[in-house]
N, CA, C and O atoms as CSV, one atom per row, in Angstrom:
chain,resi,resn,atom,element,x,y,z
A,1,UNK,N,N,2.179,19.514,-5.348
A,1,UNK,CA,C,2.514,18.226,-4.753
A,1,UNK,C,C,1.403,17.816,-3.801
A,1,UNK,O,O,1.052,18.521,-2.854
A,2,UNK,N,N,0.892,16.694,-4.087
A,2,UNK,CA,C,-0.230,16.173,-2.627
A,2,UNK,C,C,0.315,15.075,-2.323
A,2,UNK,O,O,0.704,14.110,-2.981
A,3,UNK,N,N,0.292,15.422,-0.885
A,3,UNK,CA,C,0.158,14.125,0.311
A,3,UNK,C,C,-0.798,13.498,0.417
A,3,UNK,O,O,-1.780,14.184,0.136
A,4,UNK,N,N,-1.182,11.937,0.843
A,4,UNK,CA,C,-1.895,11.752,1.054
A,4,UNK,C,C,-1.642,10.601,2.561
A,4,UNK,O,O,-0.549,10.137,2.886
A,5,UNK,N,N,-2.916,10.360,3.257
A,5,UNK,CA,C,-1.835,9.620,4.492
A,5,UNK,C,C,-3.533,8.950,5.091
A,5,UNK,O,O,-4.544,9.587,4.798
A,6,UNK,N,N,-3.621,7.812,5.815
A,6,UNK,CA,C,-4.969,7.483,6.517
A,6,UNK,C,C,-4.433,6.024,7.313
A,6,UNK,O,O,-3.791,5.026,6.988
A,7,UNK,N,N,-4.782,6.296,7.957
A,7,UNK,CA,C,-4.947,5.137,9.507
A,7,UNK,C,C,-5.707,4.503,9.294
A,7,UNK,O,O,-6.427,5.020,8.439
A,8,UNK,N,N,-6.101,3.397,9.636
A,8,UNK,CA,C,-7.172,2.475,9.982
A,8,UNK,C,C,-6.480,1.309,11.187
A,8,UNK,O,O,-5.319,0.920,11.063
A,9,UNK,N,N,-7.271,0.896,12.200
A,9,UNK,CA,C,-6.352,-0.465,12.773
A,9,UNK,C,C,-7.054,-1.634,12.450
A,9,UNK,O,O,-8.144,-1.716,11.884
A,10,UNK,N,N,-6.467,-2.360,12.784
A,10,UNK,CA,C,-6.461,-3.622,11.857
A,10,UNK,C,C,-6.482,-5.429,13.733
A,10,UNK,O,O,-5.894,-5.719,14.775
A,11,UNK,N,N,-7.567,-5.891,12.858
A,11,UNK,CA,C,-7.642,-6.669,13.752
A,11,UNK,C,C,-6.991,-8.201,14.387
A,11,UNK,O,O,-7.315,-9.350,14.688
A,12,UNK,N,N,-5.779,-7.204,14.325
A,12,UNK,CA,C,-4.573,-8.656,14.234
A,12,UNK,C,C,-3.542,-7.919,14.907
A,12,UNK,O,O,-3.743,-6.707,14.987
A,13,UNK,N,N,-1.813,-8.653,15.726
A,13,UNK,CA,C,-0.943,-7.832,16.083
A,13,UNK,C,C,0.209,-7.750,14.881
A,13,UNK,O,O,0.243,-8.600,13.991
A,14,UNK,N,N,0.918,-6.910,14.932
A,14,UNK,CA,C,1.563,-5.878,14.062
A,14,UNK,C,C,2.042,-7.228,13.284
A,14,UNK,O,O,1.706,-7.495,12.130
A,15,UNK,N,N,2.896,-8.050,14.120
A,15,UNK,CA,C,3.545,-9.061,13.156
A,15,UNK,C,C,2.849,-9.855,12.169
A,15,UNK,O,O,3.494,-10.298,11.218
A,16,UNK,N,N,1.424,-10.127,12.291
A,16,UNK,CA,C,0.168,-10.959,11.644
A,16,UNK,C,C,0.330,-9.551,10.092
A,16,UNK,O,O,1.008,-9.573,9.065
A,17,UNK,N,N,-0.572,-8.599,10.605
A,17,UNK,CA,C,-0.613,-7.816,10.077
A,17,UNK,C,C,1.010,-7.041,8.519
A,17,UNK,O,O,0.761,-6.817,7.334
A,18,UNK,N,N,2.236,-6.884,9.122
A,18,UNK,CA,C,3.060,-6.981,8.286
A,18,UNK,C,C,2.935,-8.170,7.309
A,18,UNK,O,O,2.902,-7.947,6.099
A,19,UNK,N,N,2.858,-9.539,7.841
A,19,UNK,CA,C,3.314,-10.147,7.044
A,19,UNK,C,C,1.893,-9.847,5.945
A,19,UNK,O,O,2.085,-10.102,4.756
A,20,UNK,N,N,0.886,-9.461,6.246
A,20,UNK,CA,C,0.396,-9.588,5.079
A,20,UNK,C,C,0.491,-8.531,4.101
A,20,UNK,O,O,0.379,-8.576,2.876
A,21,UNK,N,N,0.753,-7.430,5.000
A,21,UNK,CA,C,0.830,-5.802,3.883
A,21,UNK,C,C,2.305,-6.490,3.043
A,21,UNK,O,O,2.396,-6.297,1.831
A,22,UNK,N,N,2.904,-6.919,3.440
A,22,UNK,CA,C,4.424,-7.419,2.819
A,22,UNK,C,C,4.409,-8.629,1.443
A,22,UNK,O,O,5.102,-8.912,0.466
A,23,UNK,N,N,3.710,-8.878,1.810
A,23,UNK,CA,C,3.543,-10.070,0.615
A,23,UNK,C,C,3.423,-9.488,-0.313
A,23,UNK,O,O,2.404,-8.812,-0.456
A,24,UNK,N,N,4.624,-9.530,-1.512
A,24,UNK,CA,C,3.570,-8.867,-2.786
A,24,UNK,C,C,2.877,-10.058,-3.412
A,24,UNK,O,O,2.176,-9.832,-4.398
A,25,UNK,N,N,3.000,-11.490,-2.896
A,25,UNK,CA,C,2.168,-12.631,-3.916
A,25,UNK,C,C,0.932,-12.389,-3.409
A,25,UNK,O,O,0.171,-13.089,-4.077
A,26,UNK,N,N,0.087,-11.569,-2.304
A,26,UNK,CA,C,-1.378,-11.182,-1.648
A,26,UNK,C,C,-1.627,-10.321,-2.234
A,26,UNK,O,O,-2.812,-10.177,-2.533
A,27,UNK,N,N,-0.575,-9.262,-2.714
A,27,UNK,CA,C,-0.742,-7.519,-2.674
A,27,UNK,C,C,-1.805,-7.427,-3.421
A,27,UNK,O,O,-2.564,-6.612,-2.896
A,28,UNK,N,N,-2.322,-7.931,-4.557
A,28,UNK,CA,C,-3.314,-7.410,-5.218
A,28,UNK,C,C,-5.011,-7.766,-4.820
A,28,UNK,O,O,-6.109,-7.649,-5.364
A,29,UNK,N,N,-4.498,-8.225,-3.635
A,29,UNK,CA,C,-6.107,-8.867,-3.012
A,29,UNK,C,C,-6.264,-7.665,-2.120
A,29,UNK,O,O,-7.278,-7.774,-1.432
A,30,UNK,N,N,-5.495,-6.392,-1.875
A,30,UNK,CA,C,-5.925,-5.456,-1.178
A,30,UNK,C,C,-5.655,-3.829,-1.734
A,30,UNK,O,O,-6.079,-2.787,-1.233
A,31,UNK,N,N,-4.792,-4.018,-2.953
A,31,UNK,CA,C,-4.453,-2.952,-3.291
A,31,UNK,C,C,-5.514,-2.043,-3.747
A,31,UNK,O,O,-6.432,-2.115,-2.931
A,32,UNK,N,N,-5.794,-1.209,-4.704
A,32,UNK,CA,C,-7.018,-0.401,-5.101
A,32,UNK,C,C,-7.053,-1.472,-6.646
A,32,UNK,O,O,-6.079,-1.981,-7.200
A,33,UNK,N,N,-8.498,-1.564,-7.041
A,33,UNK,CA,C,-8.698,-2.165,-8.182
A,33,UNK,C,C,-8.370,-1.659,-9.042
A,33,UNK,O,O,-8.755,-0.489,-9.047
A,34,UNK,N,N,-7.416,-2.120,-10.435
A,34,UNK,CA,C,-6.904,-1.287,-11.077
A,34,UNK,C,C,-5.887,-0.888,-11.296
A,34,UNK,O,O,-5.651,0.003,-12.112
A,35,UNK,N,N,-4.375,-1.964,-10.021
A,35,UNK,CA,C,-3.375,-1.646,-9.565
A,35,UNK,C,C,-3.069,-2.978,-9.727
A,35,UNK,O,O,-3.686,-3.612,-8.872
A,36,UNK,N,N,-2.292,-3.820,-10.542
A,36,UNK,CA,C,-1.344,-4.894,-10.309
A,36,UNK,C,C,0.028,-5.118,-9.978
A,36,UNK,O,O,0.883,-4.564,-10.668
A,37,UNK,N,N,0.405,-5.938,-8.905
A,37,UNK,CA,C,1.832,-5.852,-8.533
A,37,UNK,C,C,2.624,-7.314,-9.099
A,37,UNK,O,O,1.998,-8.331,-9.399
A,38,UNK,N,N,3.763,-7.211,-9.153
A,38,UNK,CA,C,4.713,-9.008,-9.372
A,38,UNK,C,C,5.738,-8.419,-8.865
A,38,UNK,O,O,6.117,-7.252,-8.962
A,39,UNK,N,N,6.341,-9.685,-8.082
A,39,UNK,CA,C,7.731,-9.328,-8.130
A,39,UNK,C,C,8.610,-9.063,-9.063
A,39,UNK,O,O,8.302,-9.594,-10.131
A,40,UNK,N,N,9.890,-8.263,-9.102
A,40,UNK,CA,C,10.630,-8.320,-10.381
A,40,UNK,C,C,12.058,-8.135,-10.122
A,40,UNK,O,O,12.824,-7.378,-10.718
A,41,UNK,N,N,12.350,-9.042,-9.014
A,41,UNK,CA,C,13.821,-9.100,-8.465
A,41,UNK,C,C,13.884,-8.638,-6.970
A,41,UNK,O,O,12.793,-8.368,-6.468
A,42,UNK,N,N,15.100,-8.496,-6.111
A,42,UNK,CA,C,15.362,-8.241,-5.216
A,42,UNK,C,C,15.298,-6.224,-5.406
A,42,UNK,O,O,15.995,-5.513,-6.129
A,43,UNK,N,N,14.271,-5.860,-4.512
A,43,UNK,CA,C,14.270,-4.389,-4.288
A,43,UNK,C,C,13.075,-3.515,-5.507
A,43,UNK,O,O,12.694,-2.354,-5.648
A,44,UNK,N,N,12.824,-4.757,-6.162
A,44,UNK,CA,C,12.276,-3.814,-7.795
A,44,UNK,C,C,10.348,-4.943,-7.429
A,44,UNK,O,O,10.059,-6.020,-6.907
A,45,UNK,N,N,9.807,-4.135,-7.904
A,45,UNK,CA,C,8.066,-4.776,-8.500
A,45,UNK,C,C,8.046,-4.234,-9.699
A,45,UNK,O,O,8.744,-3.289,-10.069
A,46,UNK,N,N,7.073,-4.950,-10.463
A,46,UNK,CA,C,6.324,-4.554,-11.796
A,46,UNK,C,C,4.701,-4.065,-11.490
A,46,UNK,O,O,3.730,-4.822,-11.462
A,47,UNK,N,N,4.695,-2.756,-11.297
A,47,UNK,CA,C,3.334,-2.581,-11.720
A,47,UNK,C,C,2.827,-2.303,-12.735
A,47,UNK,O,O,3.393,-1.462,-13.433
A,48,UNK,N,N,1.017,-3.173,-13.398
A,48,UNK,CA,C,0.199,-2.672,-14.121
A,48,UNK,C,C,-0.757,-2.434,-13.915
A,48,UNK,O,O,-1.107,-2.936,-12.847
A,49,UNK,N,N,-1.923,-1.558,-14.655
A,49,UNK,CA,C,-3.596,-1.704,-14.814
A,49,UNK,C,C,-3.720,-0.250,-14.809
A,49,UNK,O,O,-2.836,0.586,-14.999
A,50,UNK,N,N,-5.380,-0.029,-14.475
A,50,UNK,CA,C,-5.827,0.844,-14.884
A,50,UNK,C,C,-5.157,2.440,-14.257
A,50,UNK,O,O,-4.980,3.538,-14.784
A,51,UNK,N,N,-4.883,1.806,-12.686
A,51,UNK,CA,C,-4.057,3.369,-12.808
A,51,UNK,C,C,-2.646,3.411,-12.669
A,51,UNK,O,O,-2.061,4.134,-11.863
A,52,UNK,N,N,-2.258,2.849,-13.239
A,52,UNK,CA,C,-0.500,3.181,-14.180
A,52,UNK,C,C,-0.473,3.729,-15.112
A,52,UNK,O,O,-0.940,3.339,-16.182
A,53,UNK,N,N,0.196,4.966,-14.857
A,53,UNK,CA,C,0.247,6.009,-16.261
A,53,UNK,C,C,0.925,5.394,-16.892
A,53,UNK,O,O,1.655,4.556,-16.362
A,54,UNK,N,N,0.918,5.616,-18.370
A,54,UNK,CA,C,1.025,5.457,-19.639
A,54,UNK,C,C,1.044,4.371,-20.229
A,54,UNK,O,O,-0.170,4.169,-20.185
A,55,UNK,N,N,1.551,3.264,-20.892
A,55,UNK,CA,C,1.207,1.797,-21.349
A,55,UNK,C,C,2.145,1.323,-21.059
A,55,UNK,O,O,3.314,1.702,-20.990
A,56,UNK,N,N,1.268,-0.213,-20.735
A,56,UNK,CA,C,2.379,-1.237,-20.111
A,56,UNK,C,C,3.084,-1.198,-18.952
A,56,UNK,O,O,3.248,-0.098,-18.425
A,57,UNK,N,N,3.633,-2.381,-18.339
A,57,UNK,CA,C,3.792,-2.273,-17.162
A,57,UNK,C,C,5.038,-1.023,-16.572
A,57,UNK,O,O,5.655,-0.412,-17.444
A,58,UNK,N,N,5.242,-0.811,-15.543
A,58,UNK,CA,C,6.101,-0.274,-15.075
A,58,UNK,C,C,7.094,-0.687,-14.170
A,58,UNK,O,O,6.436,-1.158,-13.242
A,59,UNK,N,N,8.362,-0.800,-13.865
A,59,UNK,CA,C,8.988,-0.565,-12.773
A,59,UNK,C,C,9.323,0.270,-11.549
A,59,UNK,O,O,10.038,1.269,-11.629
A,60,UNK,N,N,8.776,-0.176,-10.384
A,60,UNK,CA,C,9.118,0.346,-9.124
A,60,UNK,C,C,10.199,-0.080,-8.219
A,60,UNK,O,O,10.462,-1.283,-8.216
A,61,UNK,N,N,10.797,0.620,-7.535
A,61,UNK,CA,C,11.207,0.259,-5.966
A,61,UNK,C,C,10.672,-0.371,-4.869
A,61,UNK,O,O,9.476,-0.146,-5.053
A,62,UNK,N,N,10.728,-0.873,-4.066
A,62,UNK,CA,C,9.644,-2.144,-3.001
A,62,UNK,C,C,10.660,-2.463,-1.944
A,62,UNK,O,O,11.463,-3.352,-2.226
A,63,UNK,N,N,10.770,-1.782,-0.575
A,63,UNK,CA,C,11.512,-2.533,0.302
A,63,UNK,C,C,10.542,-2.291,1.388
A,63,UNK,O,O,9.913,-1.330,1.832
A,64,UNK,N,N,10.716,-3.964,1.718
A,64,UNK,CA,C,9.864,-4.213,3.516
A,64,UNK,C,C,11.130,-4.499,4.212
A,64,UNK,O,O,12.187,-4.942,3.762
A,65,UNK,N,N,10.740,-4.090,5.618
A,65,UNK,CA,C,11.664,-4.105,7.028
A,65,UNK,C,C,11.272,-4.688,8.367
A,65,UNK,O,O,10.733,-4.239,9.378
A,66,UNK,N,N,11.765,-5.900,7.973
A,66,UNK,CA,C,10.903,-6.522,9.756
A,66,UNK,C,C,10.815,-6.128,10.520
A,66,UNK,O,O,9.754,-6.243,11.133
A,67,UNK,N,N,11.934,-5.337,11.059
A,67,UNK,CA,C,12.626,-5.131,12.158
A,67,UNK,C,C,11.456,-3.848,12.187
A,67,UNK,O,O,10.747,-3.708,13.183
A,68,UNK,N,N,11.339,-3.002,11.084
A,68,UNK,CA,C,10.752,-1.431,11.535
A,68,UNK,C,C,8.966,-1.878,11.268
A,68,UNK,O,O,8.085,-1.095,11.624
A,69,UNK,N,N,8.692,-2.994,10.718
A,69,UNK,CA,C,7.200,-3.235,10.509
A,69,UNK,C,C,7.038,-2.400,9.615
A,69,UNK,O,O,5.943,-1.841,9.680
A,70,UNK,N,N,7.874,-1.992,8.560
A,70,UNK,CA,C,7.615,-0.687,7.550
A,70,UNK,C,C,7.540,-1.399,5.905
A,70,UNK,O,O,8.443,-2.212,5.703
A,71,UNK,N,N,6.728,-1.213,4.927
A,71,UNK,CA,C,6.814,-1.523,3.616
A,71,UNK,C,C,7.188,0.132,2.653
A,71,UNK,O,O,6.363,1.041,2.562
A,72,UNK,N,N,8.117,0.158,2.246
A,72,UNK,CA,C,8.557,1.477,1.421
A,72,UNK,C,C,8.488,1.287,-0.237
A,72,UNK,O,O,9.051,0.339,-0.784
A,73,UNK,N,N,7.886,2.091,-0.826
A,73,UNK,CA,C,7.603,2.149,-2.582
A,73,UNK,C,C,7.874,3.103,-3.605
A,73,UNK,O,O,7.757,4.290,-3.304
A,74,UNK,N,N,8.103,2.895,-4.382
A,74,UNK,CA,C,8.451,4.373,-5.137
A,74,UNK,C,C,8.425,3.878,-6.797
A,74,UNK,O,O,8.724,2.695,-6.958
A,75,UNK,N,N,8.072,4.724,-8.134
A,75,UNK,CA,C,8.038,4.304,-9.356
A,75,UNK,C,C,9.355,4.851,-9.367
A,75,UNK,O,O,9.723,5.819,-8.701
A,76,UNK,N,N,10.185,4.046,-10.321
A,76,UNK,CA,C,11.261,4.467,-10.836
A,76,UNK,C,C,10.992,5.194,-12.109
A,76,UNK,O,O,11.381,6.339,-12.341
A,77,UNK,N,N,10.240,4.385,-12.983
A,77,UNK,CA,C,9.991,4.998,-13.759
A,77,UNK,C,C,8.896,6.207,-13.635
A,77,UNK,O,O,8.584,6.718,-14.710
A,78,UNK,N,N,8.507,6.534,-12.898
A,78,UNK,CA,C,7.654,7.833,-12.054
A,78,UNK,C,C,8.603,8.585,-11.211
A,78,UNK,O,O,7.632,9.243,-10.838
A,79,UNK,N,N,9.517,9.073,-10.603
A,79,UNK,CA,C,10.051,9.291,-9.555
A,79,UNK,C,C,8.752,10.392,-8.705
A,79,UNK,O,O,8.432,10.406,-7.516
A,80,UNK,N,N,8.316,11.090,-9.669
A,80,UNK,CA,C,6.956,11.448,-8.518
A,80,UNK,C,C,6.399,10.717,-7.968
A,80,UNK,O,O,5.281,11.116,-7.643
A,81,UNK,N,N,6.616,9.854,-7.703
A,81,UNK,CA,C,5.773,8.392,-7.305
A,81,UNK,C,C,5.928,7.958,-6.070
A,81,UNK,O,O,6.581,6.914,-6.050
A,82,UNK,N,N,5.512,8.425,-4.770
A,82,UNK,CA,C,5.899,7.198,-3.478
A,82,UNK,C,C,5.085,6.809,-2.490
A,82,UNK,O,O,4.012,7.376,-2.288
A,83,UNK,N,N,5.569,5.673,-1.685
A,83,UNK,CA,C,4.531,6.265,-0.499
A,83,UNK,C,C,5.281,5.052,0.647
A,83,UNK,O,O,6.350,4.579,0.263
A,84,UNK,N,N,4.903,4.718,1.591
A,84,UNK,CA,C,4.862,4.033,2.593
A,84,UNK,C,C,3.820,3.742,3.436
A,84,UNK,O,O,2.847,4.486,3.562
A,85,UNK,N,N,4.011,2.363,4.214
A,85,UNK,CA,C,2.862,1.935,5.084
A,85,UNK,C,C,3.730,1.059,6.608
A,85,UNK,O,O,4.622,0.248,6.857
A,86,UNK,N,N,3.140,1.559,6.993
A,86,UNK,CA,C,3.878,1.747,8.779
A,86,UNK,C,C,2.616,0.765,9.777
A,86,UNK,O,O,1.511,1.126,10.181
A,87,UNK,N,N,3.404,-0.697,9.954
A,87,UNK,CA,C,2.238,-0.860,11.050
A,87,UNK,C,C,3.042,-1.135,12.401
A,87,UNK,O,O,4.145,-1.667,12.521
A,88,UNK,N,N,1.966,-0.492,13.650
A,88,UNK,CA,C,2.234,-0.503,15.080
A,88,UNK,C,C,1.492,-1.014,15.911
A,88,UNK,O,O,0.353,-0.759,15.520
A,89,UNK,N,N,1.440,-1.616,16.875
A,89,UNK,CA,C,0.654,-2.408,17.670
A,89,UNK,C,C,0.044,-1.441,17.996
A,89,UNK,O,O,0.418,-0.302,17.714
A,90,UNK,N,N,-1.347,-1.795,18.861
A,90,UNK,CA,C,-2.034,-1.235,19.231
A,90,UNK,C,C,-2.686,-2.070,20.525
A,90,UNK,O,O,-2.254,-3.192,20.789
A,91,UNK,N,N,-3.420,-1.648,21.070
A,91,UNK,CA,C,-4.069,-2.402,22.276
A,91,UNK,C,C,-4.627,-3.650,22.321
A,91,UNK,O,O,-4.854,-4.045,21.177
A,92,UNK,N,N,-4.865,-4.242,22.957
A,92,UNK,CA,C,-5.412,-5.894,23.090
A,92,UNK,C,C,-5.525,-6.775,22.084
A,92,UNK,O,O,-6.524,-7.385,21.702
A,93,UNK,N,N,-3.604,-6.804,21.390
A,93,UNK,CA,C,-3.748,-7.945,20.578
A,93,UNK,C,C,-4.265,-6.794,18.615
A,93,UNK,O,O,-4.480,-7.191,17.470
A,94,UNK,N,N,-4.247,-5.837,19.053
A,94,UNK,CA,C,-4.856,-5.295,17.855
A,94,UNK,C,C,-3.545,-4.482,17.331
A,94,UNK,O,O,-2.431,-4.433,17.853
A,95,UNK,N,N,-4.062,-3.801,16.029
A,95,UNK,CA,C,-2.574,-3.077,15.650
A,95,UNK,C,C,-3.300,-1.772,14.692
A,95,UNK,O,O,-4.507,-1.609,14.520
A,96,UNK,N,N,-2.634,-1.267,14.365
A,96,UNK,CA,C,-3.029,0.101,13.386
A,96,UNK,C,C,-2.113,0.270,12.487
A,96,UNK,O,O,-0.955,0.392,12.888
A,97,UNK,N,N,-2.426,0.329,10.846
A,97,UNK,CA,C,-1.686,0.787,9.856
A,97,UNK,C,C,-2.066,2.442,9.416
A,97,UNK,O,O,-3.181,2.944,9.270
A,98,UNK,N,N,-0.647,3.099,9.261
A,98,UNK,CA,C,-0.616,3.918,8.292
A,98,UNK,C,C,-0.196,4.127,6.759
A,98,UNK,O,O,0.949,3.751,6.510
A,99,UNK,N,N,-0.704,4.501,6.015
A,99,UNK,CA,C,-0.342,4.690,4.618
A,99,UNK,C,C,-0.355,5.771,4.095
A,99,UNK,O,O,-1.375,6.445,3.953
A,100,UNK,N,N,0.745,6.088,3.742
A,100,UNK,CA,C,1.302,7.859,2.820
A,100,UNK,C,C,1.288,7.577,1.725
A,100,UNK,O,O,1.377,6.363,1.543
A,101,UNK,N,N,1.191,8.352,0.592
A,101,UNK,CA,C,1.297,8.287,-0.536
A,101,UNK,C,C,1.800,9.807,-0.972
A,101,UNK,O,O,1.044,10.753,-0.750
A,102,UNK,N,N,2.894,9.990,-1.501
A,102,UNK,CA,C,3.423,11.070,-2.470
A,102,UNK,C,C,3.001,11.113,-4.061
A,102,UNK,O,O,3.191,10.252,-4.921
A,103,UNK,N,N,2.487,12.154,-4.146
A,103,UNK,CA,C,1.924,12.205,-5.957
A,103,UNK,C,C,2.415,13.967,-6.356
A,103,UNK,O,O,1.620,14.906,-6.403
A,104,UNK,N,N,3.989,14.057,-6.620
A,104,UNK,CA,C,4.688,15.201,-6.810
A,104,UNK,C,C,3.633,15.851,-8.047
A,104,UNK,O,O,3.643,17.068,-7.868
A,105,UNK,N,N,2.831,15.549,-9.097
A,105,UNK,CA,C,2.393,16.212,-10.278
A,105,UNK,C,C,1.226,16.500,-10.137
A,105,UNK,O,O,0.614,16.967,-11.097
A,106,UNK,N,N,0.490,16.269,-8.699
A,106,UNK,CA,C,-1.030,16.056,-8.540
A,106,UNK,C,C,-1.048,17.083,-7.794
A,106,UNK,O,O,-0.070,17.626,-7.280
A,107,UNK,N,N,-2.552,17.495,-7.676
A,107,UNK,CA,C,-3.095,18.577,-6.939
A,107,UNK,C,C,-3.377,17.898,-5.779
A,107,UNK,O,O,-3.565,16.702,-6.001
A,108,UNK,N,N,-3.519,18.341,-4.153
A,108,UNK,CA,C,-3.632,17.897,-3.158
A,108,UNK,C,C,-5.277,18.114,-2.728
A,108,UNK,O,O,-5.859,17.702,-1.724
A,109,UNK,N,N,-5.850,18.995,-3.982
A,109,UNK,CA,C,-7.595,19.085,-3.632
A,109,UNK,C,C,-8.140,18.902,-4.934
A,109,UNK,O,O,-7.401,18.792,-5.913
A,110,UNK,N,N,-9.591,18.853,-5.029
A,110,UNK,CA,C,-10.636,18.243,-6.306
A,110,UNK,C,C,-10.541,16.991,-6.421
A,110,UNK,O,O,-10.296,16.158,-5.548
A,111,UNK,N,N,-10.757,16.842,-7.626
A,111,UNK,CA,C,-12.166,15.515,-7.784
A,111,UNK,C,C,-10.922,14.676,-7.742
A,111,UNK,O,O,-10.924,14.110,-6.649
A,112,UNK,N,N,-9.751,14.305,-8.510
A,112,UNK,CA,C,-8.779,13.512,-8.096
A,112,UNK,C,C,-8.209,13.113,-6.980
A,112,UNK,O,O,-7.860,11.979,-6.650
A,113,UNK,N,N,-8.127,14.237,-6.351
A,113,UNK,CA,C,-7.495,13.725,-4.953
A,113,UNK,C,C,-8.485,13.356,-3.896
A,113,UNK,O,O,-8.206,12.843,-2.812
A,114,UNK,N,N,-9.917,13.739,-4.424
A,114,UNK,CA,C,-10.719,12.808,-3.624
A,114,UNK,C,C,-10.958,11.487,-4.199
A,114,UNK,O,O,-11.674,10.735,-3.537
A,115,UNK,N,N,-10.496,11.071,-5.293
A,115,UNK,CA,C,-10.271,9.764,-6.117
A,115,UNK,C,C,-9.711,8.573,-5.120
A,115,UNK,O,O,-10.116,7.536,-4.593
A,116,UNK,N,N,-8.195,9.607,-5.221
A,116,UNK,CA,C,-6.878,8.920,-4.086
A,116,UNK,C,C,-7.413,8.368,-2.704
A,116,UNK,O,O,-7.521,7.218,-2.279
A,117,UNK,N,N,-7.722,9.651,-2.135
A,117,UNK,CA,C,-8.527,9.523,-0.806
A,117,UNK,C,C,-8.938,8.320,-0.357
A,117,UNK,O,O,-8.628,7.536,0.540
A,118,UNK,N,N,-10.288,8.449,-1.865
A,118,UNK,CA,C,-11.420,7.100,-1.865
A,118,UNK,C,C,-10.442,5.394,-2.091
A,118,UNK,O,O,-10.629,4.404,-1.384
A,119,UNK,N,N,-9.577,5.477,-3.093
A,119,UNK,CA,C,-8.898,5.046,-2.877
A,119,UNK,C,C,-8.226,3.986,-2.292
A,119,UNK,O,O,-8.253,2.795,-2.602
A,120,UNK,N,N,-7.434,4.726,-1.139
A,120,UNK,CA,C,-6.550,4.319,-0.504
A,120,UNK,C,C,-7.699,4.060,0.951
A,120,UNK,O,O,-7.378,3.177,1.746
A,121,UNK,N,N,-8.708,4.687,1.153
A,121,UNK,CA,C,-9.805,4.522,2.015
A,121,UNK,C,C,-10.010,2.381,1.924
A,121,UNK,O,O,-9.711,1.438,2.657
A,122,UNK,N,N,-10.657,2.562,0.612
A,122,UNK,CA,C,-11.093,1.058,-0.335
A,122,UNK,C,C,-9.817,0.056,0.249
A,122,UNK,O,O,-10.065,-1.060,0.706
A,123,UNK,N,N,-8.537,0.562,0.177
A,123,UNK,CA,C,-7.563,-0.645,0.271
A,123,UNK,C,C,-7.271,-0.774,1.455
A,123,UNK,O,O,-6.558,-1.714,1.809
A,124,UNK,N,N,-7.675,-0.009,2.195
A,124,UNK,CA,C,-7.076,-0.286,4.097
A,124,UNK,C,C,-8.269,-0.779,4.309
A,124,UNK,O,O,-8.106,-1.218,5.448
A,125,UNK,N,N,-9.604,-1.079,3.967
A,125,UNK,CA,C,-10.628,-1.708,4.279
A,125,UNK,C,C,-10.206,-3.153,3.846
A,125,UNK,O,O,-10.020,-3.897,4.809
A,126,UNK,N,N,-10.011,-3.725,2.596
A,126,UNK,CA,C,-9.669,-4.879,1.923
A,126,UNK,C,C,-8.412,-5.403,2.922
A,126,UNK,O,O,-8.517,-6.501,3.469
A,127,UNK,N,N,-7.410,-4.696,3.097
A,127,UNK,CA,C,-6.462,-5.161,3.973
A,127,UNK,C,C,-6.641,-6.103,5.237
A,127,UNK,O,O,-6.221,-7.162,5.704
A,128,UNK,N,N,-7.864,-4.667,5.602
A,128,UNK,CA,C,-7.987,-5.321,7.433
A,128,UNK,C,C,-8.922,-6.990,6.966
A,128,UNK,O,O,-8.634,-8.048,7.523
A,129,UNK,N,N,-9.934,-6.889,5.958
A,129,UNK,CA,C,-10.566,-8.145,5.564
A,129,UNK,C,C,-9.746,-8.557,5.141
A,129,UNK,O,O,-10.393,-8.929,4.162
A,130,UNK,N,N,-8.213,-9.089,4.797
A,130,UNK,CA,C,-7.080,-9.790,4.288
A,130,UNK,C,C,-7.107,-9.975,5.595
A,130,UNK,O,O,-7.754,-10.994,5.835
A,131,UNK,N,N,-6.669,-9.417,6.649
A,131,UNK,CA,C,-5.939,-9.648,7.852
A,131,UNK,C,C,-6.643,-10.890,8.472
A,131,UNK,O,O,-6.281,-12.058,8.617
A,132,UNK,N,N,-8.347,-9.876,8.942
A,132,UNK,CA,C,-9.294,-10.878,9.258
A,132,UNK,C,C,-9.372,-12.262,8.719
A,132,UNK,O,O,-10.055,-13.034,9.394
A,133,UNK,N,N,-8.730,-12.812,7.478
A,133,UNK,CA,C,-8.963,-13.735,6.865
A,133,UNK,C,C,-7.456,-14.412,7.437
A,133,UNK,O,O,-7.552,-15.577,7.822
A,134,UNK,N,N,-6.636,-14.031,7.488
A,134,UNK,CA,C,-5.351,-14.771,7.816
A,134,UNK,C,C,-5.457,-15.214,9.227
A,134,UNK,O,O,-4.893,-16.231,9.630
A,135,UNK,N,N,-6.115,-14.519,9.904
A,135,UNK,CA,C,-6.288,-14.445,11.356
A,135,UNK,C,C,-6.995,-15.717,11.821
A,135,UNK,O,O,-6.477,-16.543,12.573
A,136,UNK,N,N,-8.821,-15.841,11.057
A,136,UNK,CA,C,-9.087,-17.135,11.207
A,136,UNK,C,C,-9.007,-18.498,10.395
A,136,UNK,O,O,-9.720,-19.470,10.641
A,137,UNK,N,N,-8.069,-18.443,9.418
A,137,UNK,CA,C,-7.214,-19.552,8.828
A,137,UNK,C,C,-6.513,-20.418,9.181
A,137,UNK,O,O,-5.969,-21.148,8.352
């Protein structure tokens, strides 16, 4: 089983910041390339692309929480599949996200999980430039 988990803060306050990790009509302007999201009802997304195992799209789980500033995910059709992203204010107007990711079938070391790493590295960068962009809009 590997964990995976990375911080970055983000140059906006928590509430700026949620609303954009929350959007899934943005989500794919920050996700990892290769990862498509849609909505697909109350509580459910459709993901596709290059890294969705096996063909065609999939169904997931998807709940955001105002109140906790929390976005929660999971494949249904994967149940090894999860993760969460947690944002908290931070000092002067600024905020910090975390992001976990659960991958129950994966190794937590080698060239894959430095894949993930790289990754999820790539999409908290794109994010905070999402943020930055909502910020001076």
């Amino acid at each position: 089983m590997a964990e995976f988990e990375a911080t970055r803060s983000m140059p906006a306050n928590s509430t700026i910041v949620y609303g954009v990790a929350s959007d899934v009509d943005i989500m794919d302007r920050w996700l990892p390339k290769g990862l498509s999201v849609a909505d697909a009802g109350p509580g459910t997304l459709e993901a596709d692309g290059d890294l969705v195992p096996g063909p065609g799209p999939h169904e997931g789980l998807f709940r955001a929480s105002e109140e906790q500033l929390r976005v929660e995910w999971g494949g249904r059709d994967h149940p090894g599949y999860a993760g969460w992203l947690q944002v908290s204010d931070a000092a002067a107007g600024a905020s910090e996200v975390t992001v976990h990711i659960s991958l129950l079938d994966e190794p937590d070391s080698g060239a894959h999980a430095d894949e993930v790493r790289e990754l999820l590295d790539r999409s908290l960068d794109r994010l905070a430039d999402e943020v930055s962009r909502r910020q001076s809009g």
